[in-house]
C-alpha positions in Angstrom: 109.6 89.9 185.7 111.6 87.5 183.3 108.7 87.9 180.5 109.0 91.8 180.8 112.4 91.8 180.9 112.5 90.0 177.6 110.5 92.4 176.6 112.6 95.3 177.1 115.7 93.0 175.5 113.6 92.4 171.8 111.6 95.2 171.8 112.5 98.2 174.1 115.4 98.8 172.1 116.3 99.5 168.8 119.0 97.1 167.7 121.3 99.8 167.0 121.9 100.1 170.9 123.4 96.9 171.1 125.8 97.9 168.4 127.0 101.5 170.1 129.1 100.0 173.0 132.0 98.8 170.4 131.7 102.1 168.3 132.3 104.7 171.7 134.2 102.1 173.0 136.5 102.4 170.3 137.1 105.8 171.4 139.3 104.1 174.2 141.7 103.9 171.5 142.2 107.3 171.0 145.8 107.9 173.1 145.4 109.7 176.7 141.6 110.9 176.0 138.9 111.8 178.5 137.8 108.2 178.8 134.7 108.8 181.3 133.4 110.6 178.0 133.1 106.7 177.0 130.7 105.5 179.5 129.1 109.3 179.6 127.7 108.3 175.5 125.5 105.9 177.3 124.3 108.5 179.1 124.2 111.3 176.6 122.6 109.0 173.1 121.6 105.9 174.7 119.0 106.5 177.5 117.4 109.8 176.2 117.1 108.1 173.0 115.3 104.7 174.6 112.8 106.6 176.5 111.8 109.3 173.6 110.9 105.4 172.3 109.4 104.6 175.1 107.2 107.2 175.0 106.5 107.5 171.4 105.4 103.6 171.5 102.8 104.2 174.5 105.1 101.7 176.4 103.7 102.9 179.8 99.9 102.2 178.3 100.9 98.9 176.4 102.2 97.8 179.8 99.5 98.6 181.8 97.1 96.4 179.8 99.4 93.1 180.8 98.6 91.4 183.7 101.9 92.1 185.7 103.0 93.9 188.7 104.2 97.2 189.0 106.9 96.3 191.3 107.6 93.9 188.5 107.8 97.0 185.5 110.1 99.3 187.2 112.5 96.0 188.3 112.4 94.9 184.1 113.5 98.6 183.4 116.1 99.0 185.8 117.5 95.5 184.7 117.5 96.3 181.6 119.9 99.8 181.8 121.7 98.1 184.5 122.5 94.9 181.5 123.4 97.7 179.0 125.9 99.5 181.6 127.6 96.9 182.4 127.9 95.9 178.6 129.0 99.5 177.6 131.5 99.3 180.5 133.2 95.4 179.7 133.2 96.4 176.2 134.8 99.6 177.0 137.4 97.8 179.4 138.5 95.4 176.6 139.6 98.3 174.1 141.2 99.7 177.4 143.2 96.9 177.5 144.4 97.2 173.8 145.1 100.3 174.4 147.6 100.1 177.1 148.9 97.4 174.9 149.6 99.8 171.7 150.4 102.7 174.2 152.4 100.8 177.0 155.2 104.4 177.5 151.5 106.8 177.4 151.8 109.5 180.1 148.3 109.9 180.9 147.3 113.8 182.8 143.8 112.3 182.4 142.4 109.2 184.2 144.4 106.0 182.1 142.3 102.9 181.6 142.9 101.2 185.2 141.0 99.3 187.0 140.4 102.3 189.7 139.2 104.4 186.9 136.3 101.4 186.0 135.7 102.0 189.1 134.9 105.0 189.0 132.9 104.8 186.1 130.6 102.8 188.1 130.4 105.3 191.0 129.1 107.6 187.9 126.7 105.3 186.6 125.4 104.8 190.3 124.6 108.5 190.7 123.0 108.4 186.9 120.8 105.8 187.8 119.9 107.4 191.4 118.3 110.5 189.7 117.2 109.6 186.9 115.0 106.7 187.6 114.0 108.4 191.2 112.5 111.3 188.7 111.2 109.6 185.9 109.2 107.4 187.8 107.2 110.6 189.5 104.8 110.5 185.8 106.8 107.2 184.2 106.8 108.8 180.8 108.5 112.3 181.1 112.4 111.7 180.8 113.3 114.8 179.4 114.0 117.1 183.2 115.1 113.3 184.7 118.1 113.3 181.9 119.2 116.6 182.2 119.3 116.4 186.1 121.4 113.2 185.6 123.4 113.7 182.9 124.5 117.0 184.3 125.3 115.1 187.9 127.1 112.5 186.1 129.4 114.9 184.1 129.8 116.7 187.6 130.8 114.0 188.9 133.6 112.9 186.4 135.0 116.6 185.9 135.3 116.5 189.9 137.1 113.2 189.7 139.6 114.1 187.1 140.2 117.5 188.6 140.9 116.0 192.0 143.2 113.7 190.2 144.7 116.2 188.8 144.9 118.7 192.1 145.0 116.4 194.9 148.1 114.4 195.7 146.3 111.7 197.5 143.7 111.1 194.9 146.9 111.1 192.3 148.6 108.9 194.3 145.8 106.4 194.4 144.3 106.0 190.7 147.7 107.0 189.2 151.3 106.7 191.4 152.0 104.0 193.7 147.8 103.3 194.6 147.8 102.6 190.9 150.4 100.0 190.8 149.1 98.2 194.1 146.9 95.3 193.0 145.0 95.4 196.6 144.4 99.0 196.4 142.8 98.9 193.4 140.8 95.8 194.1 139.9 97.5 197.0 138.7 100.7 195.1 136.5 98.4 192.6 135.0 96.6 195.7 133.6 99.5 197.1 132.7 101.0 193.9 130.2 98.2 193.3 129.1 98.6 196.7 127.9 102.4 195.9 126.8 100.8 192.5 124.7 98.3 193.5 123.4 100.2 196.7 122.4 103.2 194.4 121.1 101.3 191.8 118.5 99.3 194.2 117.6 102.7 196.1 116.4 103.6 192.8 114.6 100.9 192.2 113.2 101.6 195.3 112.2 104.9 194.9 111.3 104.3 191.2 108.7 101.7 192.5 107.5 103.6 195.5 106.7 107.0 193.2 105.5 104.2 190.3 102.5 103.1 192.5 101.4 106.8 192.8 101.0 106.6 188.7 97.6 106.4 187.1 98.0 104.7 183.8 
């Protein structure tokens, strides 16, 4: 799995993907924006864009000549989004933190760059990586229905998130009046945001591998 995963890191990728993080995460800079809209361009130009390569490059058959595992494939892949998440997200979180810094009096109507709001963004990612790899892995090539489906469910999911924190007096209360200034509520938030990451993320991988086997390459 560590070979493939190299694999994916030097060639799976154009460079260029490596370099996106700190241009849409610059975005965070821009006073009292949308900010899931950040961690959304991974989902909008990254992936689409890394799979149409995917496909174009015969990855699946290029893969299916090595000697490896398909357990192993689909755990290389996921990896690899997983890495390029979390690197879109710490990126992201660091020109957050400017940003409060240049803007410490912002009034924020939308989500402000807080650590409940990161968390969020993972709860967004989990539900991205859910569907899309649960689908994609029915053929292993076609992406283009699998990133509709979730890029539609993740956009959902953050318009529901900032309406409710917008509507509801407990949800505003929690990401941004007194839940926002308690430093164990918002720990506690992040905690079980990874927990829905993480446990999303492996059912996917789970699913992913389970529908993989079913592939004829």
């Amino acid at each position: 799995m560590y070979n493939l995963l190299l694999k994916e890191l030097k060639l799976g990728v154009n460079p260029f993907f490596y370099i996106l993080p700190f241009l849409t995460g610059a975005l965070m800079l821009i006073p009292g924006w949308l900010y899931f809209l950040v961690i959304l361009y991974f989902c909008f130009l990254t992936v689409p864009n890394m799979f149409s390569g995917y496909k174009s490059q015969n990855d699946l058959m290029f893969t299916g000549m090595l000697p490896v595992a398909k357990k192993d494939v689909v755990k290389a892949k996921v990896t690899f989004i997983v890495l390029l998440e979390l690197l879109h997200i710490v990126i992201a979180i660091i020109y957050g933190l400017i940003s409060v810094r240049l803007y410490p009096n912002m009034t924020y109507y939308f989500f402000a760059p807080s650590i409940g709001f990161w968390a969020l963004c993972l709860v967004m990612l989990a539900i991205f990586n859910l569907i899309f790899f649960t689908m994609y892995y029915k053929t292993a090539y076609k992406y283009g229905a699998a990133s509709i489906v979730s890029i539609t469910a993740a956009t959902l999911f953050a318009g529901a998130a900032e309406w409710l924190g917008i509507q509801s007096p407990l949800v505003h209360d929690l990401f941004k009046g007194s839940g926002a200034d308690s430093m164990t509520t918002q720990l506690s938030i992040l905690l079980a945001c990874i927990a829905i990451f993480a446990i999303f993320t492996f059912l996917a991988y789970h699913i992913g591998y389970k529908r993989f086997l079913k592939v004829e390459i």
